[in-house]
C-alpha positions in Angstrom: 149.2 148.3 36.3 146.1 149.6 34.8 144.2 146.7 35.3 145.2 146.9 39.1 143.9 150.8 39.1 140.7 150.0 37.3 139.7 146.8 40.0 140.8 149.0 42.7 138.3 151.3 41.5 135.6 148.8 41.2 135.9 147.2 44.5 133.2 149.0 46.7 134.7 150.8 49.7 133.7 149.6 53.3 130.7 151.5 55.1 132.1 153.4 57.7 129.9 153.1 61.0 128.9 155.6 63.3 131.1 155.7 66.3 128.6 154.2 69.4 129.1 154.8 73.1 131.9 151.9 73.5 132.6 149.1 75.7 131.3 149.8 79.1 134.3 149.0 81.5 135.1 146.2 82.8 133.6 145.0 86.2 136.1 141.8 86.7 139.5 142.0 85.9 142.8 139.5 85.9 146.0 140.2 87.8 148.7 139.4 84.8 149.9 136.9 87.7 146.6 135.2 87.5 146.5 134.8 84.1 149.7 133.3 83.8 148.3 131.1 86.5 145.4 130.0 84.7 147.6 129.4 81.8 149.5 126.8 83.6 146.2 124.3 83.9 147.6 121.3 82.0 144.5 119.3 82.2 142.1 121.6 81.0 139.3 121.5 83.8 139.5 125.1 84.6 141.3 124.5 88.0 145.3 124.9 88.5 146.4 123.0 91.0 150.1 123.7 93.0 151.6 120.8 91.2 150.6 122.6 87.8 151.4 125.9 88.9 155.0 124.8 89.5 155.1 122.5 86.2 154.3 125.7 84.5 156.9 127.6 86.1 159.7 125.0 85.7 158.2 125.3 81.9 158.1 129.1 81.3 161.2 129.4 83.6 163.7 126.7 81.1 162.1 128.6 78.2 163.9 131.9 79.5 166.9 130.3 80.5 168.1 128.4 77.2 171.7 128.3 78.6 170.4 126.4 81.5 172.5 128.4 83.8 169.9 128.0 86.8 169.2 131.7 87.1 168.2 134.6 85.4 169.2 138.2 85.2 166.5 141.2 85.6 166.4 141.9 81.4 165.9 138.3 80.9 162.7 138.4 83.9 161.2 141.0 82.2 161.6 138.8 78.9 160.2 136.1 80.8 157.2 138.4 82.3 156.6 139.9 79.2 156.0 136.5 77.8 153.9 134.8 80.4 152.4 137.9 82.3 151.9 140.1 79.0 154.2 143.5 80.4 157.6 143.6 81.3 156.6 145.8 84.0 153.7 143.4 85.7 153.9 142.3 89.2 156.0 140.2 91.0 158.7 142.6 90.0 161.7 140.9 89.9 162.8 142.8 92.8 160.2 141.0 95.2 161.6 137.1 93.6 165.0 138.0 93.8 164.8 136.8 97.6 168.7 137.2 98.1 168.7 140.3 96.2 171.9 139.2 94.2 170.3 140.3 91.1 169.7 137.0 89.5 166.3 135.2 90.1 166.6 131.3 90.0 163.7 128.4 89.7 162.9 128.3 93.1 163.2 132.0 94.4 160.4 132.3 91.4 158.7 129.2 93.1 158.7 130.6 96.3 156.9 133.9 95.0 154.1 132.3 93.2 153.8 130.3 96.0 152.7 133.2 98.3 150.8 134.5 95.4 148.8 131.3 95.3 148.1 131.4 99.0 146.7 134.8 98.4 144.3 133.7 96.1 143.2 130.6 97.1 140.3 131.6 98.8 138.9 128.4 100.0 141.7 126.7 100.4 141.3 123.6 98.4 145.0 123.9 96.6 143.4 124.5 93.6 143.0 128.0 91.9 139.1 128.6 89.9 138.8 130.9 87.4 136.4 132.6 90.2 139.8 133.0 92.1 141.7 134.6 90.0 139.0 137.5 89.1 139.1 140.7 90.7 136.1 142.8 91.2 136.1 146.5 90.1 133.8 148.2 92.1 134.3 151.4 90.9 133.9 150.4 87.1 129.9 151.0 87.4 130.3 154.8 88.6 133.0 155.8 85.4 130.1 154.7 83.0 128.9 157.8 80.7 130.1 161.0 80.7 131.1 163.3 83.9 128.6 164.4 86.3 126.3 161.4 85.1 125.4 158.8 86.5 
């Protein structure tokens, strides 16, 4: 035990830096929706097209559903949205899937959301989303920079 105390002692402690202004805010940001999105590109080319959108889905959605039941309860969505969006809380909520509003969510009620989703952010239309796509601009990010009052 001494010998533990006495190389403690001899191991130099780690400089501590100065605190610096930080990370500026960001200017582009993901939706969690997006992410998971971009995720779902099997191939690797940087582009997810529908077919791998919904591969990923039928993917992430079994993974939830271990007792292959064909539907999922609202815990168990935030389980699955927690996983594959990063928050239990992101958006869709499972209020917007749950299409029949019978409190379960199944494959293609999930489907059917992402499928709008995708239409939103397919901005040229080729049925393919770009990592381009899926970033949102923050306009405001630029003005928040430094302290108030300054610019």
């Amino acid at each position: 035990m001494l010998l533990a105390l006495l190389l403690q002692a001899a191991v130099p402690a780690a400089p501590v830096l100065p605190a610096g202004p930080g990370q500026p805010p960001a200017t582009f940001v993901v939706e969690p929706v997006g992410m998971a999105i971009a995720g779902f590109d099997a191939d690797g080319d940087g582009r997810t097209s529908r077919a791998e959108m919904e591969a990923g889905l039928r993917r992430s959605f079994a993974a939830i559903d271990a007792g292959n039941g064909g539907s999922i309860g609202y815990i168990a969505f935030a389980d699955w949205a927690e996983r594959w969006l990063g928050d239990r809380n992101a958006l869709p909520s499972p209020f917007e899937v749950d299409a029949d509003g019978d409190n379960r969510i199944t494959l293609p009620e999930l489907q059917a959301a992402f499928a709008r989703i995708f239409a939103r952010l397919d901005v040229d239309r080729d049925g393919s989303l770009s990592r381009k796509e899926l970033l949102t601009i923050r306009a405001m990010a630029g003005r928040q920079m430094g302290p108030r009052g300054k610019r």
